[in-house]
N, C-alpha and C positions, 0 to 999 in steps of 0.2 A: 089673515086666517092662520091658527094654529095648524101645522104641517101635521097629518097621520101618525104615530109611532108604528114604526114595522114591526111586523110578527113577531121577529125574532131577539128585538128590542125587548118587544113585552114580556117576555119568555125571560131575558135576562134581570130585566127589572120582577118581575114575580122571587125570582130564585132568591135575587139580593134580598128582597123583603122577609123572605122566610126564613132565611140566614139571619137578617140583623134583626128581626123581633126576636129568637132563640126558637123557633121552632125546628130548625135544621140546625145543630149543634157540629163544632169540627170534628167530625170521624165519622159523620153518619151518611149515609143514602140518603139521595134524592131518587125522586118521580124518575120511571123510567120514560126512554124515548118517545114509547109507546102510549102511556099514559100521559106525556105531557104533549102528545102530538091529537091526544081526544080531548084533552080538557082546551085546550087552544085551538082546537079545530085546523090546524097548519099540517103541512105534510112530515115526517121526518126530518127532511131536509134541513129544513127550516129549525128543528128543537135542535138538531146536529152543529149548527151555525152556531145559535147561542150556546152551547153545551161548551162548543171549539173555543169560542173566544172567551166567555171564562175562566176554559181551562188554562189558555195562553194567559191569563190574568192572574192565575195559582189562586183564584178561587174557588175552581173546584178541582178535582182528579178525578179522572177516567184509565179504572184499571179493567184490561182484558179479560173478559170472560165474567167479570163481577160487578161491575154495574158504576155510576158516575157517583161520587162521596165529596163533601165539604172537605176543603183542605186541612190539613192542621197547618198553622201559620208556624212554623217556623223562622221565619224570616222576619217576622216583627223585631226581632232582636239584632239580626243583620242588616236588614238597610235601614231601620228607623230605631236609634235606643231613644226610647221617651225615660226620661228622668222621672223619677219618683221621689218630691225635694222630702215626703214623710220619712220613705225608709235610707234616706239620706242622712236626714238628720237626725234619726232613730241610730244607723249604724255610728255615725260621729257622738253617741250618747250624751245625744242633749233633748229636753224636752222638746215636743213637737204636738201643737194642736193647730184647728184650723177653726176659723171663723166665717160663716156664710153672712156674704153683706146683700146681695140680691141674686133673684133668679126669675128668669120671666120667660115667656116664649114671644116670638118674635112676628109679626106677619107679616105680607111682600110689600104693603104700603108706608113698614114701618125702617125699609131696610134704607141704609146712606151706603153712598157710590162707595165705599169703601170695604162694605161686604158685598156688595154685588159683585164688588170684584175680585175678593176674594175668593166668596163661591160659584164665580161663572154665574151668575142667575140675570137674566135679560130684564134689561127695564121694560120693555112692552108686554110680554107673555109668557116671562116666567116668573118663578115663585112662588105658581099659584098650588094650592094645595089640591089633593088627589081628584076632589071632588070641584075644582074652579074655579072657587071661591079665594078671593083675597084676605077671608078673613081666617081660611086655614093658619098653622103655624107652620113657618116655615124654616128656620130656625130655633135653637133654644141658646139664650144666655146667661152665663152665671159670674159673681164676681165674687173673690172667696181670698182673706187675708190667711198667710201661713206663718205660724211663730213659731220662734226658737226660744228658749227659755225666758218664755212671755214679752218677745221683743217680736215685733213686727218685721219679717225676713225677707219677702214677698208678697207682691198683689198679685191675683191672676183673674184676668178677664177674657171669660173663654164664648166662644159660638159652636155648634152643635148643630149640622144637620137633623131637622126633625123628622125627615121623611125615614133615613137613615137610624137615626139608633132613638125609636120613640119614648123609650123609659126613663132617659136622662133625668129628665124634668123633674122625675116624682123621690129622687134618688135623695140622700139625707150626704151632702159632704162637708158635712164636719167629723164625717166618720168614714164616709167613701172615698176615697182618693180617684181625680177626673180621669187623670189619665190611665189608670189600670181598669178604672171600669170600661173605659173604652175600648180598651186592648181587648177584654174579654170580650164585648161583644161587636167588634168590629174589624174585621182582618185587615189592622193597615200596613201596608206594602209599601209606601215611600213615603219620605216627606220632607221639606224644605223649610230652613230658617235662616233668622237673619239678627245679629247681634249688636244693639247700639247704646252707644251714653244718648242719655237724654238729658233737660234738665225737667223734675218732677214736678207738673201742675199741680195748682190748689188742690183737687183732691186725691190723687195722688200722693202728694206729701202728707196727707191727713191721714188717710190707710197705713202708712209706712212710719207713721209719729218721723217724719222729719221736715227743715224748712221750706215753704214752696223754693221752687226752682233747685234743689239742693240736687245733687248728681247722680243719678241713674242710671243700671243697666238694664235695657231692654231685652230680652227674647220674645220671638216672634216666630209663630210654627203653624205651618198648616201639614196636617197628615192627611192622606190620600188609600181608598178603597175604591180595587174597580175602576182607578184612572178616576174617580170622582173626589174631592175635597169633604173631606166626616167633620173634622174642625180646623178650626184657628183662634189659636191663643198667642196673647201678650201676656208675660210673664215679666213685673216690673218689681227691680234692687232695689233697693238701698244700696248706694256705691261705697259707704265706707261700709257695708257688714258682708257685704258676697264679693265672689268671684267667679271665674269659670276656668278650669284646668283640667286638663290631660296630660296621657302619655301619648308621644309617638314613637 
């Protein structure tokens, strides 16, 4: 049997939703103590708990005297810089378009061991959507070529919590850029990758106009809201047109 969600879970999970649909925007007030301790029928106590641990999440702020407010993320830029390969190769002044190859939403029966474990989702009893049902979305995926002066630069095949940021889906990116739309509407706080040569499968090399198995770089990102995983993307080179450098 699916275990209860405590009070003060659901009180955290309610806030994150109103957050990541745009109803609660960064700078604004939330529900006070009072009113989210009537609508939840919970004591204070209990709104006080979830209010605490968000805040220790820097999702939301609690200032003295004026009431609890959506954070402004600053920190998006501090512990997570997500690359934006358009205004990359906009600033390097070279043409930059992008090409949407698919996008679909995803449901629990449809996920392999590979996102399950990516996003933590239990093979027995999770996945399931708000309402139960398997046939909710529970994910969204998109798979979207980026060119640089009509060459093939990048594949990215990206996953999207759909409980998390529900508008994804309907979004046009051959015009929207993924990862800034998710900045916008998702405070991510951390996140981890992992960089490797590959050699390019058939379709892969197909996306890329180069030979199968020819040499590739991978990037591989999962960003993080709320200690919870928003997406994971693979981000696949062409190993003779990219590279990856910095300063230290």
């Amino acid at each position: 049997m699916t275990k209860a969600v405590p009070a003060y879970q659901r009180i955290k999970n309610a806030i994150l939703d109103n957050i990541h649909s745009g109803k609660w925007q960064a700078g604004n007030a939330i529900s006070t103590e009072m009113a989210l301790a009537e609508e939840f029928g919970v004591s204070r106590m209990t709104v006080n708990r979830a209010l605490k641990e968000l805040s220790e999440e820097r999702v939301l702020e609690r200032r003295q005297g004026s009431g609890t407010f959506v954070a402004q993320q600053q920190f998006n830029h501090t512990f997570v810089e997500v690359r934006n390969i358009a205004q990359d190769l906009k600033s390097a002044n070279r043409d930059y378009r992008a090409e949407v190859v698919s996008k679909r939403a995803i449901t629990a029966d449809m996920l392999d061991d590979e996102l399950r474990r990516d996003f933590g989702i239990n093979k027995v009893d999770g996945g399931l959507g708000k309402d139960g049902s398997s046939e909710a979305s529970v994910l969204y995926e998109v798979k979207i070529i980026h060119f640089a002066d009509g060459q093939p630069i990048q594949f990215e095949e990206r996953w999207v919590d759909a409980n998390k940021v529900p508008a994804f889906i309907e979004q046009d990116f051959s015009v929207v850029n993924t990862s800034d739309y998710l900045i916008a509407k998702s405070p991510l706080e951390r996140g981890s990758y992992t960089i490797r040569a590959l050699a390019a499968p058939d379709e892969i090399a197909n996306f890329l106009q180069v030979l199968p198995q020819s040499p590739t770089l991978v990037l591989c990102r999962q960003t993080y809201s709320a200690g919870q995983v928003v997406t994971f993307v693979k981000m696949w080179h062409a190993g003779d047109r990219y590279q990856f450098s910095g300063d230290l």
